[in-house]
C-alpha positions as CSV (number, residue, x, y, z in Angstrom):
1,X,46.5,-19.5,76.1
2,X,47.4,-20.6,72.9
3,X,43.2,-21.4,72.0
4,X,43.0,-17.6,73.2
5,X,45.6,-16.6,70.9
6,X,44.6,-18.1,67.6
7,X,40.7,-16.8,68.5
8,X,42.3,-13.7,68.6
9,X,44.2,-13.7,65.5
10,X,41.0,-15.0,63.6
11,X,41.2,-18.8,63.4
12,X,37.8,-20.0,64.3
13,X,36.9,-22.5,66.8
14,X,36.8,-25.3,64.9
15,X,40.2,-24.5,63.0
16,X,41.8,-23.6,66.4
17,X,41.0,-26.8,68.0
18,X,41.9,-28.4,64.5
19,X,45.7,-26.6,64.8
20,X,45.8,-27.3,68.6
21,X,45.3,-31.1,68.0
22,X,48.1,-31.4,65.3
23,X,50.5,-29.1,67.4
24,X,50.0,-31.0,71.1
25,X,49.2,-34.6,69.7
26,X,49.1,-35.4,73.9
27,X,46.1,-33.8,74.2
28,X,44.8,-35.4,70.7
29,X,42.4,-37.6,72.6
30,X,41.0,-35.0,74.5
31,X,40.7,-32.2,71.6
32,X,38.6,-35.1,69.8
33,X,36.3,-35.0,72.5
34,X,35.3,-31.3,72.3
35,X,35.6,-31.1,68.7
36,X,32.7,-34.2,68.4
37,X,30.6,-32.6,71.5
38,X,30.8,-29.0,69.4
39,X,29.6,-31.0,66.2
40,X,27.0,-32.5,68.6
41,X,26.1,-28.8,69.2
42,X,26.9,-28.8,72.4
43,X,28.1,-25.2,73.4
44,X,31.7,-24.8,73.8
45,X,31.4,-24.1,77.6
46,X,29.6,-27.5,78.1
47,X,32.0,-29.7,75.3
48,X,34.9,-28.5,77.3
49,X,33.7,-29.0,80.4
50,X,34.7,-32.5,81.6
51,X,38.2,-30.8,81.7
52,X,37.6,-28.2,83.9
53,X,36.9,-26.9,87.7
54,X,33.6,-25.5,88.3
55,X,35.1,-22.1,88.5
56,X,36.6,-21.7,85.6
57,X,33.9,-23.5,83.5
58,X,31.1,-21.0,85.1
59,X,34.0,-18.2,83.7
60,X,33.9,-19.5,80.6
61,X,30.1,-20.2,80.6
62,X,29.4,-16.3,81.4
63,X,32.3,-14.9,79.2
64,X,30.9,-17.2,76.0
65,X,27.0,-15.7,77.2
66,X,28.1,-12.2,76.7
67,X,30.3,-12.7,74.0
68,X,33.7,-12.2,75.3
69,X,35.0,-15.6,74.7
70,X,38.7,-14.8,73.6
71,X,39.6,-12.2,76.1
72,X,38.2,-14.6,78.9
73,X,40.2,-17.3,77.6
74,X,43.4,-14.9,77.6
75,X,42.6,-13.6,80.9
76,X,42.5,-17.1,82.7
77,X,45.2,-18.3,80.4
78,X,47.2,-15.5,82.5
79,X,45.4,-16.1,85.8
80,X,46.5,-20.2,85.4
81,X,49.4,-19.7,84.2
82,X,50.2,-17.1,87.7
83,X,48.8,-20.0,89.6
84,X,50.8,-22.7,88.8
85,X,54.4,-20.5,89.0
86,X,53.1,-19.4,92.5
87,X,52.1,-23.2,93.5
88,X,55.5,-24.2,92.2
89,X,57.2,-21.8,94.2
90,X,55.6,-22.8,97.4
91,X,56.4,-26.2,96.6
92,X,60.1,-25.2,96.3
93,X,59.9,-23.1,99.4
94,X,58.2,-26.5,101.8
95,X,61.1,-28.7,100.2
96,X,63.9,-27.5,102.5
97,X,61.5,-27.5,105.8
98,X,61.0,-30.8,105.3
99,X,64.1,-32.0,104.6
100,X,65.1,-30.6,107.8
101,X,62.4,-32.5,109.3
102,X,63.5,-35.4,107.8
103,X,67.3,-35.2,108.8
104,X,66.1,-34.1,111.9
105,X,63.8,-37.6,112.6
106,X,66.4,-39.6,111.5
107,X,69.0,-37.9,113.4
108,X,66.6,-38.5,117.0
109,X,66.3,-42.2,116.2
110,X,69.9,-42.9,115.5
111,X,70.8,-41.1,119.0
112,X,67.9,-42.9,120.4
113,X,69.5,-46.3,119.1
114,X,73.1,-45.5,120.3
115,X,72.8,-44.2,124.1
């Protein structure tokens, strides 16, 4: 989201990616990579695309085709960001199932042992 939000604000692409690399040097390696395909001239959609699913590349493909390149970045910043809460959550939730599994296994094999 952050990409989405200086777009929005009016950085350009290249500054953006410039201010993203200095502010998440983790991702330094990677920013390098699309900043060197974009001064290739490779389209944004296809320098980033190493990164991505196929869905959300083809999203970004169509959304940078028609023009709507920041809003489409916002939207699946949101749409991401929703995904990973409700994947986190349903991690959480499978925790104490199998826990109970897991007491429950080793509770059968230590009656099993001791007749």
């Amino acid at each position: 989201m952050l990409l989405a939000d200086l777009l929005a604000v009016g950085f350009s692409l290249g500054e953006a990616l410039t201010f993203i690399k200095v502010v998440i040097p983790a991702k330094k390696h990677q920013i390098e990579q699309i900043i060197s395909g974009l001064e290739r001239g490779d389209s944004f959609s296809k320098a980033i695309k190493p990164f991505l699913n196929e869905d959300i590349f083809y999203q970004i493909l169509i959304s940078e085709k028609h023009g709507d390149l920041s809003e489409s970045l916002q939207s699946l910043g949101i749409y991401l960001t929703a995904k990973q809460k409700q994947q986190t959550k349903l991690l959480q939730l499978l925790e104490y199932p199998a826990l109970l599994l897991i007491f429950l296994g080793a509770l059968m094999v230590g009656c099993k042992r001791h007749p």
